[in-house]
Phi, psi and omega in degrees: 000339148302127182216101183268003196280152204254105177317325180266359129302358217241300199281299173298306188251056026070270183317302200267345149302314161278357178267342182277317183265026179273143055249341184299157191260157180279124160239145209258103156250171176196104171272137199271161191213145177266091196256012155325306217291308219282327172310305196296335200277000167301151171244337169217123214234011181303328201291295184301314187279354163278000177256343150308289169311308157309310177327293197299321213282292203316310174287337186297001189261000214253298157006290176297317191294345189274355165275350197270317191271027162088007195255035178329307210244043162292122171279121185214143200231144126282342221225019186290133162310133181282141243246284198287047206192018197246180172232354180222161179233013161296306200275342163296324171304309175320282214291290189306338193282319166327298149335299184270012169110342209274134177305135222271336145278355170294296205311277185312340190264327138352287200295291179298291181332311176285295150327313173286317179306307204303308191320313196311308219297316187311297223252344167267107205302157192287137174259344155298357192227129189238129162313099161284324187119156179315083215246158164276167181217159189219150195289297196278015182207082176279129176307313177229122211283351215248189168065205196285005234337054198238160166248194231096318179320141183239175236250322159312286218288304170288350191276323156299351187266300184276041186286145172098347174268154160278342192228139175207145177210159199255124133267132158096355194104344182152358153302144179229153181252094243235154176156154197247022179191124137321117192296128168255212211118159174270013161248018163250351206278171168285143194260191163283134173305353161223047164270345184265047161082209201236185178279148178300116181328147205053014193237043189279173194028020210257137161229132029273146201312139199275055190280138221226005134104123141295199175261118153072049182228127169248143155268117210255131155247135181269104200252114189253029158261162145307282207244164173266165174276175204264152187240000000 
């Protein structure tokens, strides 16, 4: 839903994909996601909503570059209903297979199938990933000491940041922290679970539950893969 790619390198290699697959035609898709609305839900967002902006300037651009760069007659969609951010993957499956072509009892048999999957996955718990709990945090002595600290992050995103830690954690709505022992102390201990915020935009029913961390509250989850997988 990001497109932090320079369009018009985005566009050369485009250019160089359609050319691998003729006499096939390149078709472009991209789902969008709102992430203005998910910037906003930050109380301290410069970092993020200046990286939205650029994204959204990067897509009013893409358009041209892909025209500049020889491809007119690439079939490119922007406008597909957003795929993660949803509580159903039906009106996005509609809109791509329709978009690729696919015959309308396929399109429907496609479409259940996937909806029964996404359902199993939502109700299932994550087994990489374990809810430790609610900590308190401090400016100058952070429980977990590592990582990117900017927010935006959702409990996925940070847990990708934080590949090789064992501990990562959400403040704040979405900063995020990385560290391979939780500091401990009387300015560390632990609180109540719902001193740690609401759940991380798009991750509602996920288990163990996605909490996306208060002030100065962190939500520590213990992850024992590299990445969680995508749900």
């Amino acid at each position: 839903h990001e497109l932090p790619l320079e369009p018009r390198r985005l566009a050369r290699a485009a250019a160089a994909a359609s050319k691998a697959l003729a006499p096939r035609q390149l078709r472009i898709l991209h789902f969008a996601s709102a992430v203005w609305q998910a910037s906003l839900h930050y109380f301290e967002r410069g970092g993020t909503l200046l990286s939205t902006a650029l994204s959204e300037l990067h897509h009013a651009q893409l358009d041209q570059a892909i025209s500049a760069a020889g491809l007119g007659g690439v079939l490119w969609s922007t406008h597909l209903p957003a795929l993660t951010n949803s509580s159903t993957v039906a009106p996005s499956l509609h809109a791509m297979l329709r978009f690729l072509g696919a015959a309308p009892l396929e399109e429907e048999r496609l479409v259940l199938a996937a909806e029964s999957a996404f359902s199993r996955a939502r109700r299932r718990p994550d087994e990489t990933l374990r809810w430790v709990g609610c900590h308190l945090d401090v400016a100058d002595s952070r429980g977990l000491p590592e990582g990117p600290r900017s927010f935006g992050h959702t409990s996925q995103a940070c847990a990708a940041a934080c590949t090789g830690y064992p501990l990562f954690g959400l403040q704040g709505g979405g900063q995020c922290f990385c560290g391979h022992a939780y500091v401990g102390g009387a300015n560390h201990t632990r609180v109540a679970d719902n001193k740690c915020g609401r759940v991380c935009p798009g991750e509602g029913g996920k288990l163990p539950a996605r909490l996306c961390g208060g002030g100065w509250r962190n939500a520590v989850f213990a992850q024992s893969g590299d990445l969680l997988p995508v749900r």
